[in-house]
GURO-223019 format. One record per residue (C-alpha): residue number from 1; residue in three letters; x, z, y. Coordinates in steps of 0.25 Angstrom, whole numbers, plus 5000, padded with zeros to 4 digits. Each point is the difference from the previous one (the first is absolute). Example, Ala and Ser with C-alpha at 12.3 -4.5 7.8 and 13.67 -1.06 7.14 Angstrom:
2
@loza = 1 marza = ala px = 5049 pz = 5031 py = 4982 $
@loza = 2 marza = ser px = 5006 pz = 4998 py = 5014 $
// end
This chain:
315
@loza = 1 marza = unk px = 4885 pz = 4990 py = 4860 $
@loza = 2 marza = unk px = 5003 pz = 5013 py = 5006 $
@loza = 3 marza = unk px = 5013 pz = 4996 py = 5004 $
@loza = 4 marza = unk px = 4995 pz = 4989 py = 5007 $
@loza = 5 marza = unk px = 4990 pz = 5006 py = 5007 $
@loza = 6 marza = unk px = 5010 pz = 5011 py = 5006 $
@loza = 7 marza = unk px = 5009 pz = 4989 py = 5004 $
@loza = 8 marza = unk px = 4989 pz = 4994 py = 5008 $
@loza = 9 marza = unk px = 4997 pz = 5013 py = 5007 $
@loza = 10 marza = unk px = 5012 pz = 5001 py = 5003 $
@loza = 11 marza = unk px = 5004 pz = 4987 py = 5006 $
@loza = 12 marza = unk px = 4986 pz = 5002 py = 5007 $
@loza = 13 marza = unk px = 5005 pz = 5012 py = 5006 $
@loza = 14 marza = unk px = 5015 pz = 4995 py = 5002 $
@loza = 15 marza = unk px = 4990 pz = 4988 py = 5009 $
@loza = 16 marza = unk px = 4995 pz = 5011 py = 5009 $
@loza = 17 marza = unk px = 5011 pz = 5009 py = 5003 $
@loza = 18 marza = unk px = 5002 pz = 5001 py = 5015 $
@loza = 19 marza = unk px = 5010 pz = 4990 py = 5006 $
@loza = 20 marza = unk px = 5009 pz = 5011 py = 5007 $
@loza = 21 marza = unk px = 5004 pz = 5002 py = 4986 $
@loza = 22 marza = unk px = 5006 pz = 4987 py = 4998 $
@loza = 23 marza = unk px = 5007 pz = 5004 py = 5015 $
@loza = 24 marza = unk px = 5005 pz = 5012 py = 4995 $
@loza = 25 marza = unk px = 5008 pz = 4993 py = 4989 $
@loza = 26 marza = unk px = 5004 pz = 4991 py = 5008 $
@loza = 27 marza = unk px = 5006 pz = 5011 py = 5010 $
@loza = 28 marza = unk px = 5006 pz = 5008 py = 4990 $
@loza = 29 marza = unk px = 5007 pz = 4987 py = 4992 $
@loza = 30 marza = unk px = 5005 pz = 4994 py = 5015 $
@loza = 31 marza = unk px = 5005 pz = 5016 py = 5003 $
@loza = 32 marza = unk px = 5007 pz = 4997 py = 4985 $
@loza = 33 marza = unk px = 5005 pz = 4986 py = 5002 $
@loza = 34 marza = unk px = 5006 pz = 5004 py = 5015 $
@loza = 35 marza = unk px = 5011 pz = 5010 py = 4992 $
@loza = 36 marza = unk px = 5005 pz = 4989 py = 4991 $
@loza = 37 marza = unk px = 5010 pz = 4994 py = 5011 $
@loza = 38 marza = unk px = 5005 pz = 5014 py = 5004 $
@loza = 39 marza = unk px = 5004 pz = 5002 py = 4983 $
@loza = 40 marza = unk px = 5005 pz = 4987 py = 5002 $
@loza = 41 marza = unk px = 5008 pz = 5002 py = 5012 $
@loza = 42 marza = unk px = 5006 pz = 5012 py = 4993 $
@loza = 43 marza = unk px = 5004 pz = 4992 py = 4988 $
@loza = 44 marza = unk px = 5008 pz = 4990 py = 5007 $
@loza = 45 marza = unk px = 5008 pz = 5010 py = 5008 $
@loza = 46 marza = unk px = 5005 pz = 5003 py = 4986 $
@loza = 47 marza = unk px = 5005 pz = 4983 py = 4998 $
@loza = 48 marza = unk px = 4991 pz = 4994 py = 4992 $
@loza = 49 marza = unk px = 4992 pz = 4988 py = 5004 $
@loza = 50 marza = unk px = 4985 pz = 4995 py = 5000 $
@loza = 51 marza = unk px = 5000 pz = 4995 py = 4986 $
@loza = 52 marza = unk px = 5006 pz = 5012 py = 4992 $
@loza = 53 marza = unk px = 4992 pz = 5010 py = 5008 $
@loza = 54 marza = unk px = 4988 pz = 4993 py = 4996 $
@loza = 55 marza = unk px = 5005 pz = 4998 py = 4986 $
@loza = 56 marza = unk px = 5000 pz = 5016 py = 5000 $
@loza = 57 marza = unk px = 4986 pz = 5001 py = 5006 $
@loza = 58 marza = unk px = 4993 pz = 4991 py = 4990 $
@loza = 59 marza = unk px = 5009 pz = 5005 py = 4987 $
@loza = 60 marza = unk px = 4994 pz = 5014 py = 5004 $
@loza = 61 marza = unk px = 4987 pz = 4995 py = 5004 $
@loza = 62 marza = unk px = 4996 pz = 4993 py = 4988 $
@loza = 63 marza = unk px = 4998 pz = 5011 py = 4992 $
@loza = 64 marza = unk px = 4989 pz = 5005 py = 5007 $
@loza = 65 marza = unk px = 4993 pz = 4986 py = 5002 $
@loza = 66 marza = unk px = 5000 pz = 4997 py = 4985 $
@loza = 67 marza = unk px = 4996 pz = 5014 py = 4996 $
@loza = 68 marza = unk px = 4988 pz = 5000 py = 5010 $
@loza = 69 marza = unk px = 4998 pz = 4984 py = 4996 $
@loza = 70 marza = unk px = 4999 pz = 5006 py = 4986 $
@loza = 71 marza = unk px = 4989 pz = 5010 py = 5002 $
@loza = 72 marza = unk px = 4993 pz = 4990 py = 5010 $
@loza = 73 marza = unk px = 4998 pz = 4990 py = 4989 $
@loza = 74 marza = unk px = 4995 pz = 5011 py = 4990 $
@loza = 75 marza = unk px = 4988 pz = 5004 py = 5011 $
@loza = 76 marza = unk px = 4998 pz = 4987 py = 5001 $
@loza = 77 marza = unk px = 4998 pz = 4998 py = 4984 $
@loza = 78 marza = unk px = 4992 pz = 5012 py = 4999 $
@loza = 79 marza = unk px = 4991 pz = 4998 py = 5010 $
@loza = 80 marza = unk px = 4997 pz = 4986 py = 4992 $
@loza = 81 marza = unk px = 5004 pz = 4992 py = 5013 $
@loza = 82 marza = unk px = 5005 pz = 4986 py = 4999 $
@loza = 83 marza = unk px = 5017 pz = 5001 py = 4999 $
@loza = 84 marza = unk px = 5009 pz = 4989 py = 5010 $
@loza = 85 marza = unk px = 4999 pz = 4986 py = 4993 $
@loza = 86 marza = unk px = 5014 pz = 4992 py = 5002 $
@loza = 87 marza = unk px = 4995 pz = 4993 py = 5013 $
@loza = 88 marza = unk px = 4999 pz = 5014 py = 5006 $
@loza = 89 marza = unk px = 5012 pz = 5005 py = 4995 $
@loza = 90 marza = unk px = 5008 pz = 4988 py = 5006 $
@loza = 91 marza = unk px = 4994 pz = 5002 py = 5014 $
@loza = 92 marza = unk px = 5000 pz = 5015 py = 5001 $
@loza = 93 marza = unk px = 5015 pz = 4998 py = 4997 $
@loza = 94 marza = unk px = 5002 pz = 4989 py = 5008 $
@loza = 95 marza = unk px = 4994 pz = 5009 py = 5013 $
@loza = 96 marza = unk px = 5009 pz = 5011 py = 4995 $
@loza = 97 marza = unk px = 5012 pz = 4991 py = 5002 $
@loza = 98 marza = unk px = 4997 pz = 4995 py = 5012 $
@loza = 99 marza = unk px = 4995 pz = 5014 py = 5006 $
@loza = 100 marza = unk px = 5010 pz = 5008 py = 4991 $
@loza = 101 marza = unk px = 5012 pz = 4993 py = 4999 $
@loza = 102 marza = unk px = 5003 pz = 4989 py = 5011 $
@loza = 103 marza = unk px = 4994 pz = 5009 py = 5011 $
@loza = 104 marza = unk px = 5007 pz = 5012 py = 4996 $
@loza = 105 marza = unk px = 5013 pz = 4992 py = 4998 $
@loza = 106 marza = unk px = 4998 pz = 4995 py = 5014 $
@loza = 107 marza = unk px = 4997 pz = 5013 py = 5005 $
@loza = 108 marza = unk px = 5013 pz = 5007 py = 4993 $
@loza = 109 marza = unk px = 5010 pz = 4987 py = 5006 $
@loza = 110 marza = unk px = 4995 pz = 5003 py = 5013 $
@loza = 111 marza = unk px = 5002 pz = 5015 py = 4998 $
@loza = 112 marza = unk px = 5015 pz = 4995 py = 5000 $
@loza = 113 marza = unk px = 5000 pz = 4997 py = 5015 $
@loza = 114 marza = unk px = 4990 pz = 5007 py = 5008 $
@loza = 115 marza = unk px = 4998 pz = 5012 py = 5001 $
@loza = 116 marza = unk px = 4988 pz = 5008 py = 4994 $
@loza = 117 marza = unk px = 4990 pz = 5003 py = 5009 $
@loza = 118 marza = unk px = 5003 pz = 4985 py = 5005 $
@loza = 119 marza = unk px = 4997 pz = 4995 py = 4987 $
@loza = 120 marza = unk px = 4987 pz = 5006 py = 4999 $
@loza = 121 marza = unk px = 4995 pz = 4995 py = 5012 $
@loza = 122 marza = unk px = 5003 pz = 4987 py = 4995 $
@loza = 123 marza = unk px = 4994 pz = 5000 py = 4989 $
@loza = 124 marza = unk px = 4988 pz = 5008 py = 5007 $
@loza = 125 marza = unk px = 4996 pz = 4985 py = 5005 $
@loza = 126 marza = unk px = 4993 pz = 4996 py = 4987 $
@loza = 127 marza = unk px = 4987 pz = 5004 py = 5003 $
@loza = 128 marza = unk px = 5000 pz = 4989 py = 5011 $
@loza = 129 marza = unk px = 5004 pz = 4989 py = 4988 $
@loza = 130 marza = unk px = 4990 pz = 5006 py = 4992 $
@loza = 131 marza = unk px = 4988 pz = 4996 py = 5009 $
@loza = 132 marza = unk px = 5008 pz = 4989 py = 5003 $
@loza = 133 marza = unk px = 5002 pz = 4995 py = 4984 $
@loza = 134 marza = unk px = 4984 pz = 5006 py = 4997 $
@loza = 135 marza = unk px = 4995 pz = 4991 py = 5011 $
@loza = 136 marza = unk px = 5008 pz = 4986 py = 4998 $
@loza = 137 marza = unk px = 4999 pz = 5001 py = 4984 $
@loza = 138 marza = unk px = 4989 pz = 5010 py = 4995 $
@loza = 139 marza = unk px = 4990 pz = 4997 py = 5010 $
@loza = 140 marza = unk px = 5000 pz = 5014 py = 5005 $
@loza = 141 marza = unk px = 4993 pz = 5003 py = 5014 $
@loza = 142 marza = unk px = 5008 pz = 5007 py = 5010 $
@loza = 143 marza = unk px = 4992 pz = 5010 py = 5008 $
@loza = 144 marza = unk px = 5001 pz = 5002 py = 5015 $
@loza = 145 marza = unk px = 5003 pz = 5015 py = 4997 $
@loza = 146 marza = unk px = 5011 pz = 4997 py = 4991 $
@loza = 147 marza = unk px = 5006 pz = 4992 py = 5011 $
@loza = 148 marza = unk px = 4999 pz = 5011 py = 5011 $
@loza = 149 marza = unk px = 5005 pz = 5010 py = 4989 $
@loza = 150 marza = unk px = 5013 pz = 4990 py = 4997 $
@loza = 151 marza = unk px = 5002 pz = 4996 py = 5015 $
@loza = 152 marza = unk px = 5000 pz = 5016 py = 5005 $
@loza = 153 marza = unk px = 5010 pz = 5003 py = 4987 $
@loza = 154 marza = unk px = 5009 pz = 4988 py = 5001 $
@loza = 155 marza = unk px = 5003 pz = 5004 py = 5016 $
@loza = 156 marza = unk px = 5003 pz = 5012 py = 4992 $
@loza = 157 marza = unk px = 5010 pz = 4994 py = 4990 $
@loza = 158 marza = unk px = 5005 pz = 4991 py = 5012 $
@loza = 159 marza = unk px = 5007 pz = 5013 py = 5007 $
@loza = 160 marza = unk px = 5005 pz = 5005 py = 4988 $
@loza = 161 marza = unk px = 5005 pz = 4986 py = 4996 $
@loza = 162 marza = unk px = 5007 pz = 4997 py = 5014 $
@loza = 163 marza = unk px = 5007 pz = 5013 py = 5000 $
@loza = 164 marza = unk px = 5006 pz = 5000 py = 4987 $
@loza = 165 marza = unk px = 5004 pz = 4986 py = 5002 $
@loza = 166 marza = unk px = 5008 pz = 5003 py = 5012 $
@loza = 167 marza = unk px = 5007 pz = 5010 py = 4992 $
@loza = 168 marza = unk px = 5003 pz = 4993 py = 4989 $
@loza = 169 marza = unk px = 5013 pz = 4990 py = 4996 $
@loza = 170 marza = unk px = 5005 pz = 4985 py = 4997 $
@loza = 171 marza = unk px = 4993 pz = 5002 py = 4987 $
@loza = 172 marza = unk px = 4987 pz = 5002 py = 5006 $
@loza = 173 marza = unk px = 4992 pz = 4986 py = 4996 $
@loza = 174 marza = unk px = 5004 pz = 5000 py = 4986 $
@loza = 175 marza = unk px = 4995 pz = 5013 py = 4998 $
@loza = 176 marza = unk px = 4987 pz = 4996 py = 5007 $
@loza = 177 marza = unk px = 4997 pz = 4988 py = 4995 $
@loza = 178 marza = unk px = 5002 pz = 5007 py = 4983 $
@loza = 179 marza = unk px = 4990 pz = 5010 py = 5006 $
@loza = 180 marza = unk px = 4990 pz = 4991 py = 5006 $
@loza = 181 marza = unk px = 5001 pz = 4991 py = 4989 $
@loza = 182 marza = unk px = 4996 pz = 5013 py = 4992 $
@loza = 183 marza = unk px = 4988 pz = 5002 py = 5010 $
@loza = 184 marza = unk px = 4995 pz = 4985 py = 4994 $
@loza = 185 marza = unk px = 5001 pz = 5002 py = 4987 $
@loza = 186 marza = unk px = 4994 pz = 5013 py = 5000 $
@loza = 187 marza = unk px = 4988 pz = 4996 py = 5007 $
@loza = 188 marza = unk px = 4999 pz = 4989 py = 4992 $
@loza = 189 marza = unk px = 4998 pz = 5012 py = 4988 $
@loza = 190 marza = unk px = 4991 pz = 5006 py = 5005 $
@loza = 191 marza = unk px = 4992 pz = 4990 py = 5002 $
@loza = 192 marza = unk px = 5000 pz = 4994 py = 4985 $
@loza = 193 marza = unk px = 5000 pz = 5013 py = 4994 $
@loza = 194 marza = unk px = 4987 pz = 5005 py = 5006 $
@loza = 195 marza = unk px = 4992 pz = 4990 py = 4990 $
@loza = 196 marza = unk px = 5010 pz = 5007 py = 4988 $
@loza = 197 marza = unk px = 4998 pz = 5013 py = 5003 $
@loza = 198 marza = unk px = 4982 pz = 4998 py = 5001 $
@loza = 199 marza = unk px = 5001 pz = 4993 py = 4988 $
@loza = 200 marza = unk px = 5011 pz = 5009 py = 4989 $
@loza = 201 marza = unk px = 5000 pz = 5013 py = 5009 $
@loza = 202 marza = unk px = 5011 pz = 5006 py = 5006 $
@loza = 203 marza = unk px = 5008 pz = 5007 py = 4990 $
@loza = 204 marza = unk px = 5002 pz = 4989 py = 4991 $
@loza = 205 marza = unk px = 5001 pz = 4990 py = 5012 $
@loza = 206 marza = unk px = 5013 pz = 5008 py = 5006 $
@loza = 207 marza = unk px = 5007 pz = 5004 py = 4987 $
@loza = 208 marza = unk px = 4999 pz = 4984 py = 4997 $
@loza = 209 marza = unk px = 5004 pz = 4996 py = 5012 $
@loza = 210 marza = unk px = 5011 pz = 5011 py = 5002 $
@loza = 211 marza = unk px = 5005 pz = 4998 py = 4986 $
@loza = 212 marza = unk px = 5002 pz = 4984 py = 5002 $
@loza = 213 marza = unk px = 5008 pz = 5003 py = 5012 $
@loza = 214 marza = unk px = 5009 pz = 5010 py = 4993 $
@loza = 215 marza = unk px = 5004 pz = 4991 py = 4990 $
@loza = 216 marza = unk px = 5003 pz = 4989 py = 5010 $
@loza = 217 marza = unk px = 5007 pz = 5011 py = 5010 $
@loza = 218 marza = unk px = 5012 pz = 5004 py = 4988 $
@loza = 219 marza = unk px = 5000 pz = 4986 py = 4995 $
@loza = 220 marza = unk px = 5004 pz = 4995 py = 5014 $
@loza = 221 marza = unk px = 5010 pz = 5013 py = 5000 $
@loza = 222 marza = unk px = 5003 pz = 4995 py = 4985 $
@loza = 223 marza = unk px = 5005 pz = 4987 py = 5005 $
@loza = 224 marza = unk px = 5006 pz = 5001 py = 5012 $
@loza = 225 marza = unk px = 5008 pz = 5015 py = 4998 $
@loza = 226 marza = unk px = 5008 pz = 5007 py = 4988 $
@loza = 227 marza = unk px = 4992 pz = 5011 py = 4993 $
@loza = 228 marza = unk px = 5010 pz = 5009 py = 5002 $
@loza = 229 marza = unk px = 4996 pz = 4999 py = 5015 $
@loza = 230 marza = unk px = 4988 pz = 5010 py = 4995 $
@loza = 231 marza = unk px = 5009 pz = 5011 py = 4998 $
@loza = 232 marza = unk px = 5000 pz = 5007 py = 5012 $
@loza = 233 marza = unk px = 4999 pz = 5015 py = 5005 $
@loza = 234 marza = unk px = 4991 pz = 5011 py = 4997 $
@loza = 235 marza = unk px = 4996 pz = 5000 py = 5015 $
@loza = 236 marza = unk px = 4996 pz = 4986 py = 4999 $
@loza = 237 marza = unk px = 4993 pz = 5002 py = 4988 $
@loza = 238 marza = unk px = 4991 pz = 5010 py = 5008 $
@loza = 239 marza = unk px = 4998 pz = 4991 py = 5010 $
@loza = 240 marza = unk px = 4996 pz = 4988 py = 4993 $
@loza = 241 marza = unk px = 4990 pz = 5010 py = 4992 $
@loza = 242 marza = unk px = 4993 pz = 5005 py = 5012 $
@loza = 243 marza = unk px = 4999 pz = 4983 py = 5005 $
@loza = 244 marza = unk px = 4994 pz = 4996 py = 4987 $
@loza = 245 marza = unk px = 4990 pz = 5012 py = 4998 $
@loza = 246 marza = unk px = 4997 pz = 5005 py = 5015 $
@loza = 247 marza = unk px = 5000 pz = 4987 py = 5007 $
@loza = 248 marza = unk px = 4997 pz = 4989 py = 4989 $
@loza = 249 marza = unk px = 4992 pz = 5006 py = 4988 $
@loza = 250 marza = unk px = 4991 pz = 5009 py = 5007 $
@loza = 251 marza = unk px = 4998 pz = 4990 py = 5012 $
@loza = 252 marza = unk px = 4998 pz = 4990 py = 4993 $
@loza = 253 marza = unk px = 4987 pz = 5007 py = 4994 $
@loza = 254 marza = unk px = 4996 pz = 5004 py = 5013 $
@loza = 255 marza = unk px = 4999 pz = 4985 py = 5005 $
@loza = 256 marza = unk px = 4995 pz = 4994 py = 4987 $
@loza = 257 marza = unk px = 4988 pz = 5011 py = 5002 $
@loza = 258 marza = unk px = 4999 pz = 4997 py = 5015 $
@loza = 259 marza = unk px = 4998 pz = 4987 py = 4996 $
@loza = 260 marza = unk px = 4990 pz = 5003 py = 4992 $
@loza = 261 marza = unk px = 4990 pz = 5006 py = 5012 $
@loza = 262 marza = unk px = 5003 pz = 4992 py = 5011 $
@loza = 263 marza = unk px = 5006 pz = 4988 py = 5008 $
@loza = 264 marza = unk px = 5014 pz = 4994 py = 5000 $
@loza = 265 marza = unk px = 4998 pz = 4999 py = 5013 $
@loza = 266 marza = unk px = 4996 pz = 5016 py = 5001 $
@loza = 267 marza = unk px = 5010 pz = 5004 py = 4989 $
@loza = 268 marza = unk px = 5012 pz = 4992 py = 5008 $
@loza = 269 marza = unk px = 4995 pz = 5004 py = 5015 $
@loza = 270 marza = unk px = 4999 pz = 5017 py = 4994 $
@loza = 271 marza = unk px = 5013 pz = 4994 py = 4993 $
@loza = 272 marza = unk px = 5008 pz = 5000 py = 5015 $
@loza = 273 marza = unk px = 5000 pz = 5015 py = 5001 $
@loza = 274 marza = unk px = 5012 pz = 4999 py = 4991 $
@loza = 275 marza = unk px = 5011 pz = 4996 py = 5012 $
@loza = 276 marza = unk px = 4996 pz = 5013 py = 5007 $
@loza = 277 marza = unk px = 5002 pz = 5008 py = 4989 $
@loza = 278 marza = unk px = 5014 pz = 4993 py = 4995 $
@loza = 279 marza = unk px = 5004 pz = 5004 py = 5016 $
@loza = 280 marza = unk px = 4999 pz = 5014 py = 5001 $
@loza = 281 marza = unk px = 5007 pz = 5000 py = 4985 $
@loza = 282 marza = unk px = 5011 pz = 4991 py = 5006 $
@loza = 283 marza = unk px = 5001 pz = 5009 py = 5011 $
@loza = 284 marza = unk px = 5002 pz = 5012 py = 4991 $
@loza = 285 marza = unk px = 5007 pz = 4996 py = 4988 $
@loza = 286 marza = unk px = 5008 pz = 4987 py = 5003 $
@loza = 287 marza = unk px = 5002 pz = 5007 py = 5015 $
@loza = 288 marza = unk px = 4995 pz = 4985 py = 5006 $
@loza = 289 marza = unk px = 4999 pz = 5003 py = 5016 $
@loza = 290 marza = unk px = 4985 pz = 4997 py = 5005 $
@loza = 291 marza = unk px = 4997 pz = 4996 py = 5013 $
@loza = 292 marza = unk px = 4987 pz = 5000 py = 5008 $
@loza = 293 marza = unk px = 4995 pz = 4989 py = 4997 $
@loza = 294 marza = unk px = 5000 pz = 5003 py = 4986 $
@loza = 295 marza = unk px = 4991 pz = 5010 py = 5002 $
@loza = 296 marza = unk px = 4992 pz = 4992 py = 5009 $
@loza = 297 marza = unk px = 4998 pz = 4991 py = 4989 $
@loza = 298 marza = unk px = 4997 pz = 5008 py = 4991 $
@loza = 299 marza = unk px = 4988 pz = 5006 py = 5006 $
@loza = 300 marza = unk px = 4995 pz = 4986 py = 5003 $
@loza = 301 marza = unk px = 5003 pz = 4998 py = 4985 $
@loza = 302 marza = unk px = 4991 pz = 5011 py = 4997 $
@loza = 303 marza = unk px = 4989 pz = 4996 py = 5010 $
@loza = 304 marza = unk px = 5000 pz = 4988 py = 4995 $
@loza = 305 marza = unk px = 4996 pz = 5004 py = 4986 $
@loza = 306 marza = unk px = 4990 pz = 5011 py = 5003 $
@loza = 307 marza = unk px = 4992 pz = 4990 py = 5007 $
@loza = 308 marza = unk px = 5000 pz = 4991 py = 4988 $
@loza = 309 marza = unk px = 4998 pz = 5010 py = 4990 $
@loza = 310 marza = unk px = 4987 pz = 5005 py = 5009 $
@loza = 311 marza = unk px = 4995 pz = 4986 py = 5003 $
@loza = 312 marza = unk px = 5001 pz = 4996 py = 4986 $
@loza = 313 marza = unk px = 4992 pz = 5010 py = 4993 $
@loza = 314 marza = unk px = 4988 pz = 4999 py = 5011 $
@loza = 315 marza = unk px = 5001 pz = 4984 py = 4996 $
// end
């Protein structure tokens, strides 16, 4: 009874925590999830291709997941909460291979023809299909604001788009189109996952979800490559390390939580801050060359998402 009563103080008081949390965690996951395609980058320079490099993130990533799925499941027992029934189990792994494993396939093809900072612009486009897929199928009303807030942050994304494209070779469209095709599905997750999340929590939401996706990730490299094909160097093995734990694990968390607090729609529009930050790590790690209008971009990137954010939590 105790227990029960605690819980529901607690739920209480996780229902009133200020939205600008749920903002937060949605910067700090973006900031996160914007290193991954530098790791990535670096990992190809060493000749290996989408799928064993995300073979190695989810061997090194599972781990986590299951041991963090573990303790989740235990809170839930001891707090005398209700555990997933098998209809919930099939459609939190079901989002986490559409989010997890399809978009990040996508996102890791398409890494093998454009160039980082490109790539993230591309797959910065998803907050637009997210209003887009929330209004045509969940019945989700998009907000003037939000419009004035994607229209001054998409001008943004156009500069930066143009000027990278210019830049870029023959093999331009076929990355793009992996990546935008990643931006769909992606928003398409986020938008299922939000009903998940409210209803199991985060913790145990993502370490389903994630751990689904892993299977499914070394089962396609399983299929599709020798095994041998995992035995790769020591630097490699440091890379792949700091992708699954820096830029997936503790992302991950970070978006599941955002999720949590606020909007698709705000986690995805905070969520665009993420091509600014992979610029200046491009810039000073991969040593891309960035223009003007890059920069230019970014600052409307950035205006784009502080009106938002501000117009959001005064309603």
């Amino acid at each position: 009874m105790t227990a029960s009563i605690d819980t529901a103080a607690k739920d209480s008081k996780d229902a009133k925590r200020p939205p600008y949390m749920g903002y937060a965690m949605a910067a700090v996951g973006a900031t996160l999830f914007s290193t991954k395609s530098i790791l990535i980058k670096l990992a190809y320079g060493y000749g290996i291709d989408a799928e064993t490099t995300l073979a190695l993130r989810m061997i090194l990533a599972l781990p986590f997941y299951l041991v963090i799925g573990v303790h989740a499941f235990a809170s839930l027992k001891a707090a005398g909460k209700a555990l997933p029934d098998a209809k919930l189990w099939l459609r939190m792994i079901g989002v986490g291979l559409v989010g997890y494993w399809t978009s990040s396939y996508l996102d890791f093809k398409g890494l093998e023809y454009i160039s980082a900072h490109f790539e993230r612009l591309i797959l910065f486009t998803y907050p637009l299909f997210v209003v887009l897929i929330g209004a045509a199928f969940f019945r989700q009303r998009v907000k003037p604001k939000a419009l004035l807030a994607f229209a001054v942050s998409y001008v943004g994304l156009a500069l930066m788009f143009s000027q990278n494209f210019s830049a870029s070779g023959t093999s331009t469209m076929t990355g793009t189109l992996f990546v935008l095709s990643a931006a769909v599905t992606f928003a398409l997750y986020q938008l299922l996952a939000k009903p998940l999340i409210m209803t199991i929590g985060p913790q145990v939401f993502t370490c389903i979800a994630m751990s689904a996706a892993g299977v499914a990730v070394i089962l396609q490299f399983l299929v599709t490559h020798p095994v041998e094909n995992l035995f790769v160097s020591a630097p490699l093995w440091g890379l792949s390390l700091a992708l699954a734990f820096g830029a997936t694990v503790l992302p991950s968390f970070f978006m599941s939580a955002a999720l949590k607090l606020i909007t698709p729609q705000a986690n995805a529009t905070i969520g665009m801050m993420s091509p600014v930050v992979t610029i200046v790590l491009a810039m000073a790690i991969l040593g891309d060359a960035i223009g003007v209008a890059d920069w230019l971009g970014a600052a409307l990137v950035i205006l784009g998402i502080g009106w938002f954010t501000l117009s959001e939590r005064k309603g």
